[in-house]
N, C-alpha and C positions, 0 to 999 in steps of 0.2 A: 580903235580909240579915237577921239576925237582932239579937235586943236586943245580945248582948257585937259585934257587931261594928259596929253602928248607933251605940252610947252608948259601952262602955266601952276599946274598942279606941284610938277617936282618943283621949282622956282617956288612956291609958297613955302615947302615944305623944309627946304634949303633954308631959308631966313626965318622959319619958325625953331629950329634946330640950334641956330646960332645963337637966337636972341633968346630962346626960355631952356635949353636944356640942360638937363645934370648929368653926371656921371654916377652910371648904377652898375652895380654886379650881378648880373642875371646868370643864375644858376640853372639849365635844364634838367629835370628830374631825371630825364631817359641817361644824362652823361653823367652827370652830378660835378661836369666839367666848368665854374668860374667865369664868366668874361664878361669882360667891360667894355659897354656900350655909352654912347647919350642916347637920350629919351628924353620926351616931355613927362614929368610926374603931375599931376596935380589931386589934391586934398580937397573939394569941394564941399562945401556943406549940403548936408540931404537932412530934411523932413519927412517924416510917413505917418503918414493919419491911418492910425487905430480903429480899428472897431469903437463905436463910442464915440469918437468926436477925440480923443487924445490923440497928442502926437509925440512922437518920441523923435531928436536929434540928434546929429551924429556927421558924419563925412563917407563920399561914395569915391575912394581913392581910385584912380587912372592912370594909366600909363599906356601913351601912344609912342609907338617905337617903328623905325624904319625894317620890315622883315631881315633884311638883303644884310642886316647888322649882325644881325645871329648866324649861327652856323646850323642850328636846327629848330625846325616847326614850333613857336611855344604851344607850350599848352598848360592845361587845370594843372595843378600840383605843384610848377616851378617854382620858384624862388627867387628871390633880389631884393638886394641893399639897397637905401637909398640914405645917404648922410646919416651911418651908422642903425637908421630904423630895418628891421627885416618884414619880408610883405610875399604872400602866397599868390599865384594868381589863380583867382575864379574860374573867369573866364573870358575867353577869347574874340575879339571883332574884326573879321579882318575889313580893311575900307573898301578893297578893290583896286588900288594902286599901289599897292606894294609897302601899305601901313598895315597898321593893325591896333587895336587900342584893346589892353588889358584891362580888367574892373580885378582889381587887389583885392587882398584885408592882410592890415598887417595881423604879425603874426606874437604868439608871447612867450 
């Protein structure tokens, strides 16, 4: 690994944690064991153009999370709260530093 990923990568990810994250209940489907992490959530708006020229809107929800928070590998199927809303996870990205960034949908 290199110096920006050695020194300055965790130092970003440190003050990104402080300054935007919430507290979620991430639930592993392998445990169906509960805990409470921080994470960055974010709700972004997404467009997708249709066949045709329509487009349909909506939100492409995320959840970037420190691995080392968890106690095991996420994955598809989990589960977690975020300020009483419930949310599935898709799928999985991991960064290569020891994050990893979920693509949600909540769930009804």
């Amino acid at each position: 690994m290199g110096f920006w990923q050695t020194n300055a990568v965790p130092v970003l990810h440190a003050g990104l944690l402080q300054a935007f994250s919430q507290s979620v209940v991430y639930t592993p489907a392998s445990t169906a064991v509960p805990e409470t992490i921080e994470a960055i959530f974010d709700a972004y708006a997404a467009t997708i153009t249709v066949e045709g020229g329509q487009q349909i809107q909506g939100t492409a929800p995320t959840l970037s999370l420190r691995l080392a928070d968890l106690t095991v590998y996420p994955k598809a199927r989990d589960t977690l709260t975020i300020a009483g809303v419930a949310y599935r996870v898709d799928s999985i990205e991991p960064e290569g530093d020891g994050w990893a960034l979920l693509r949600v949908s909540e769930t009804t």
